[in-house]
C-alpha atoms as one frame of an Amber mdcrd trajectory, in Angstrom:
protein
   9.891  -4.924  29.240  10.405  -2.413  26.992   8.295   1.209  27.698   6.922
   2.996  24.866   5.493   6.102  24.665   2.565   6.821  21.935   2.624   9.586
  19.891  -1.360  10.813  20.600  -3.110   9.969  23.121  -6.455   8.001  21.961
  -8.636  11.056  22.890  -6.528  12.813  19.983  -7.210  10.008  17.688  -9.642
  10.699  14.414 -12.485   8.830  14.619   7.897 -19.498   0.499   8.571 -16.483
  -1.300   8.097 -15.730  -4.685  10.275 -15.425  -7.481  10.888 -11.779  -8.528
   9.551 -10.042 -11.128  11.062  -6.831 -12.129   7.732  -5.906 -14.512   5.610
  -2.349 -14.064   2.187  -2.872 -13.580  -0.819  -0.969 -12.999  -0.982   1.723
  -9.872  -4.051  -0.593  -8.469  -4.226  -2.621  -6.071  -6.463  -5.948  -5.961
  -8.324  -7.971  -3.705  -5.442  -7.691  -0.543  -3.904 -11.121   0.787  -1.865
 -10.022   4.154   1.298  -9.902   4.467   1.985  -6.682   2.304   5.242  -4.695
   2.112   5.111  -1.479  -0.036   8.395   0.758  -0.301   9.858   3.734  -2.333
  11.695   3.952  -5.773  13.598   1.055  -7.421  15.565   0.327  -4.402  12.719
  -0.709  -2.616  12.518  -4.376  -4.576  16.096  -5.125  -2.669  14.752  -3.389
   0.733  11.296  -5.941   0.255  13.356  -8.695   0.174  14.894  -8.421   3.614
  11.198  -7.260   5.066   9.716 -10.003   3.615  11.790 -12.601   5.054  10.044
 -11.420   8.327   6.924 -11.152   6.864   6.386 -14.601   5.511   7.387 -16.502
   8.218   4.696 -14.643  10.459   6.945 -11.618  11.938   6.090  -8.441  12.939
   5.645  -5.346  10.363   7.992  -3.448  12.874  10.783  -5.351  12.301  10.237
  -5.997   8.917  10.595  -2.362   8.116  13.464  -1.698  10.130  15.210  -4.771
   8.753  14.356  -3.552   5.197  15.173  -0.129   4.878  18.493  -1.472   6.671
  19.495  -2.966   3.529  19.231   0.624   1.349  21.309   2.344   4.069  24.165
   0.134   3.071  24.217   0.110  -0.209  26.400   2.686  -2.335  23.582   5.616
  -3.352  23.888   9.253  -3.734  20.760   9.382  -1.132  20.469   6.971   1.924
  23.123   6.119   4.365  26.517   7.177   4.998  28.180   6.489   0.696  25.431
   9.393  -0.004  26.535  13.177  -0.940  27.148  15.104   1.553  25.913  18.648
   2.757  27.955  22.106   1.581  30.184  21.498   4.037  31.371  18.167   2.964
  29.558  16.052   5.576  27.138  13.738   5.821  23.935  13.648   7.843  21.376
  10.797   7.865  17.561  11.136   9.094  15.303   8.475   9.976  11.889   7.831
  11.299  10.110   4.622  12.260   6.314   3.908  13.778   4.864   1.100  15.109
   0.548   0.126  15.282   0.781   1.355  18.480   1.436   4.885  17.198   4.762
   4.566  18.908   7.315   6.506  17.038  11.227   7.508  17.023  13.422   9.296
  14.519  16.916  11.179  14.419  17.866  14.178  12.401  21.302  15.572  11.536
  23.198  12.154  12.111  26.860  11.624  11.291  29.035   8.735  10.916  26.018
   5.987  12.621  25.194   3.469   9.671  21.808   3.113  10.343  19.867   5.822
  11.449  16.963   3.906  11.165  17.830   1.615  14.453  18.999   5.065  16.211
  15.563   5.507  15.860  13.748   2.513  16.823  15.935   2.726  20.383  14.495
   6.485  20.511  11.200   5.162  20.296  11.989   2.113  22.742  14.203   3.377
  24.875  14.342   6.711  25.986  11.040   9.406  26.920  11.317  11.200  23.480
  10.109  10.571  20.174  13.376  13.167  18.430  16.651  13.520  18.658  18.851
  15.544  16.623  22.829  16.500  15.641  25.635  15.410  18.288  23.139  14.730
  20.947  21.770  11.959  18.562  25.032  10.827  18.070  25.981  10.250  21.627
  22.953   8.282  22.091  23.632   5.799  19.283  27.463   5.496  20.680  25.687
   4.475  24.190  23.331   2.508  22.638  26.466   0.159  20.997  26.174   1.554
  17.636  30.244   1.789  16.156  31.075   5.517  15.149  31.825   5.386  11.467
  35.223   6.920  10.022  34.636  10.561   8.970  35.219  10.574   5.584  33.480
  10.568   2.276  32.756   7.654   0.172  34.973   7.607  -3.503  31.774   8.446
  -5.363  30.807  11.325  -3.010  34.231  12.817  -2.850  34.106  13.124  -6.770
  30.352  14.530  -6.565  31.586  16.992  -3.967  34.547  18.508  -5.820  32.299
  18.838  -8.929  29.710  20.317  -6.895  32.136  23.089  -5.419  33.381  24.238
  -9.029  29.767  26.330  -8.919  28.191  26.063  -5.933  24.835  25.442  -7.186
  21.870  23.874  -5.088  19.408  23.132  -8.043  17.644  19.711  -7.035  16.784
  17.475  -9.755  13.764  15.932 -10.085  13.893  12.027  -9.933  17.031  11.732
  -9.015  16.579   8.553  -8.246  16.075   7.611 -12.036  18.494   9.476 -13.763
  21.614   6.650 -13.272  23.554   9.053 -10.620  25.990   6.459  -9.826  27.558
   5.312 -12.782  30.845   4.126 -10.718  28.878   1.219  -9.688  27.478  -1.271
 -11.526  24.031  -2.732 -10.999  24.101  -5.940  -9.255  24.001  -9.145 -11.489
  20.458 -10.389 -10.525  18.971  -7.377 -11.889  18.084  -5.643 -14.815  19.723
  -2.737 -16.207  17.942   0.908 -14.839  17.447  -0.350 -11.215  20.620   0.698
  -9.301  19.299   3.954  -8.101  17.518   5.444  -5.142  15.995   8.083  -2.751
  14.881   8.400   0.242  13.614   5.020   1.098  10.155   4.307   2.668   8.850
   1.356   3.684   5.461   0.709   4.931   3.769  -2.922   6.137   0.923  -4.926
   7.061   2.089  -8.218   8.719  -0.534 -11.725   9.269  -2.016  -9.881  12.023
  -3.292  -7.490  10.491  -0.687  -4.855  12.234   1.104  -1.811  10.495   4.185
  -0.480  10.948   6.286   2.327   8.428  10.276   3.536   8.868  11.742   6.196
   6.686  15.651   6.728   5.730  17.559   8.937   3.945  20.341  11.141   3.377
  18.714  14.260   2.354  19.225  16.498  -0.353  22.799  16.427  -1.837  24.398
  19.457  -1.250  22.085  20.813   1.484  22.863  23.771   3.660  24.248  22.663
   7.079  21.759  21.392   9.237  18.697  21.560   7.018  16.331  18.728   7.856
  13.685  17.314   5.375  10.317  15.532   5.684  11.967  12.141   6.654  12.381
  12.041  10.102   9.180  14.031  10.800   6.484  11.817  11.514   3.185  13.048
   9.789   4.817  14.501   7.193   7.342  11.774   5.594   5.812   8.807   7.667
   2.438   7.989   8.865   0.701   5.425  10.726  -2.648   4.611  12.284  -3.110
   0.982  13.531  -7.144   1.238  12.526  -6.680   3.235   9.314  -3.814   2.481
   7.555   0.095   4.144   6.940   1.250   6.433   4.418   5.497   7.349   3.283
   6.603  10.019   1.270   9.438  10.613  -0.965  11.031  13.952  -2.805  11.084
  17.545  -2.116  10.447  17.671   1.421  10.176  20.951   2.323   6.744  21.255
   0.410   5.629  17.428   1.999   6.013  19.159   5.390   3.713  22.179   4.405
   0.517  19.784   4.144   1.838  17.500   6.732   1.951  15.029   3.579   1.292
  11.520   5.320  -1.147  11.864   8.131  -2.979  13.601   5.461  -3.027  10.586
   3.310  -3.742   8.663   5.721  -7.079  10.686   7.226  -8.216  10.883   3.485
  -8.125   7.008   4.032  -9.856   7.171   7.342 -12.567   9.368   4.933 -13.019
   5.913   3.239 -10.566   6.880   0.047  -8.664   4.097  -1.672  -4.816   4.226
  -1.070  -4.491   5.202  -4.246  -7.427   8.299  -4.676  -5.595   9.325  -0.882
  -2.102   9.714  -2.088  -3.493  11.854  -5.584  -5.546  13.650  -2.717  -2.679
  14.765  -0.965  -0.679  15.780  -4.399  -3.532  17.899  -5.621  -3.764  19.548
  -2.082  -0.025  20.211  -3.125  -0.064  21.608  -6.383  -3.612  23.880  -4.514
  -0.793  25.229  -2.237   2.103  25.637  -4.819  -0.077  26.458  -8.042   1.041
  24.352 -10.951   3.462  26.415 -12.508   5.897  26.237  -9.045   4.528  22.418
  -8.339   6.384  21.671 -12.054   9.503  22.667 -10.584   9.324  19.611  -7.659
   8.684  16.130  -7.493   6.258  14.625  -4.201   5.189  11.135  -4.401   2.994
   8.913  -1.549   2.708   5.353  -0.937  -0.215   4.056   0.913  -1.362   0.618
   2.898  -4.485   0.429   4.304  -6.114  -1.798   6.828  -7.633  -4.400   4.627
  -4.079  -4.272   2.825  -5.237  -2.245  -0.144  -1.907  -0.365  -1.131  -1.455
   2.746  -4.040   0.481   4.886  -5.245   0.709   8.649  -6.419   3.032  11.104
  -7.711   3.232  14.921  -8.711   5.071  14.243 -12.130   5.969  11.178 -13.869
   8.958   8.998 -12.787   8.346   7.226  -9.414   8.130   3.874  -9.051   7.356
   1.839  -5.959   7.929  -1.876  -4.687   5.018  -4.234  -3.858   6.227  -7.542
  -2.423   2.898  -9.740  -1.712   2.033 -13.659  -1.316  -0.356 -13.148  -4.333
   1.738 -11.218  -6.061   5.575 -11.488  -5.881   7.935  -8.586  -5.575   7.472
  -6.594  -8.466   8.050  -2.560  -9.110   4.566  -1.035  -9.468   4.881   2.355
 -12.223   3.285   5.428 -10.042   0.363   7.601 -11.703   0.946  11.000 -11.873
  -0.991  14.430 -11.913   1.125  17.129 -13.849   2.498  16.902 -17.903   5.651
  18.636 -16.928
């Protein structure tokens, strides 16, 4: 049996498938039919596909959102999985985090040449007595654990990013990223529409039949990072959040200011306070831009995505831009347009 280790103890605690439809629709939710799978940025209608499988034929939410974000680490991106840009030293490093309804958690920081950092984690969480692991030690773990070390080199597109990137040396990140076509080597797939090859860091949060939660987190980091720097990703409570009896909570852009308000445990206690998933996540920004002040919060991009127990989801971003995935029964898989707080 597999021993798992939870990340607060209760005294701690507070208090078959449709066809797709690539069409924005309002950041509300309706009247929740379970499962529900809600993920990050474009991307995220691919990663659905994969958790849903799991979903609709009454699987867990934990291996749903493994088996999701799984599909985003492999696919050619400037921002998740090993294709992504690399850091100023021309290597790159992957972070994940994943939590279960147990408030069992895992995640890896600093990770080279493992293709999915995301199942690094899960084993972290399953199988040894921590919840983080970081840089080589990381590493060695994964190799024990039967993950294949990855050649050390860069992906075509990356190699080209790189070399541009070293003319000036700049580290100036660019807000939605994710929308802005950064890898016009590849084209978009055939089944889907023009404007949807593109990606972030990818979170995925669920709510399978039983009612059970579950949320992973996966990305690259920022392009061009110093050596070693570490984002919100991996850090559960600040990029990933879950409470069995509440709901969970994911967070994607700049994660340096996510981690200052511990971004998704504070999403989800404003749901604990009986907010919507929605009026949690615009919570959360506006505790940002209190923080920042809104002439520095126009210079970054922080966006939440929120399930809650009843299987209420939402959506909320700083500026305008993000989109997020909803794959339901009642629903479909469709890519829900995010309402945002600042004009910048």
């Amino acid at each position: 049996m597999i021993h798992r280790r939870t990340f607060l103890s209760k005294t701690a605690l507070v208090g078959l498938a449709p066809i797709f439809q690539h069409a924005f629709s309002k950041n509300t939710s309706n009247k929740a039919t379970l499962p529900v799978v809600l993920s990050t940025w474009d991307a995220g209608v691919r990663a659905n596909e994969a958790a849903w499988k799991i979903l609709s034929s009454g699987g867990h939410a934990l291996d749903a959102v493994e088996a999701g974000v799984k599909v985003t680490e492999l696919e050619q991106n400037c921002c998740v999985g090993l294709g992504a840009n690399p850091d100023r030293e021309g290597k790159v490093t992957l972070d994940a985090s994943i939590m279960d309804h147990l408030g069992n958690c895992g995640a890896v920081a600093a990770l080279e040449r493992i293709q999915h950092p995301i199942s690094v984690a899960r084993r972290v969480m399953e199988k040894t007595p921590h919840t983080f692991l970081v840089g080589q030690g990381a590493q060695q773990f994964a190799i024990s654990e039967g993950f294949p070390l990855m050649p050390d080199q860069l992906s075509p597109a990356a190699q080209k990013a790189y070399q541009e990137w070293l003319k000036k040396s700049e580290y100036k990140p660019i807000i939605n990223i994710e929308n802005q076509q950064q890898t016009p080597y590849l084209p978009a797939p055939s089944h889907l529409p023009d404007g949807t090859w593109n990606h972030d860091t990818i979170g995925m949060i669920a709510i399978d039949q039983n009612g059970n939660l579950s949320g992973s987190c996966t990305t690259s980091g920022m392009g061009f990072k110093m050596r070693g720097r570490v984002g919100d990703s991996p850090v559960i409570g600040a990029g990933l959040y879950v409470d069995n009896q509440v709901g969970a909570a994911t967070a994607t852009g700049q994660g340096e200011d996510i981690i200052r308000i511990c971004g998704s445990f504070l999403v989800v206690e404003f749901m604990r306070q009986g907010l919507h998933p929605t009026e949690a996540c615009k919570k959360a920004i506006e505790r940002l831009i209190q923080l920042k002040g809104k002439e520095q919060a126009c210079k970054i991009q922080a966006c939440f995505i929120a399930i809650d127990k009843k299987g209420n989801y939402g959506g909320y971003s700083l500026q305008k831009g993000f989109t997020f995935a909803v794959y339901q029964a009642n629903g479909g898989n469709r890519l829900v347009k995010s309402s945002h707080i600042l004009p910048c």
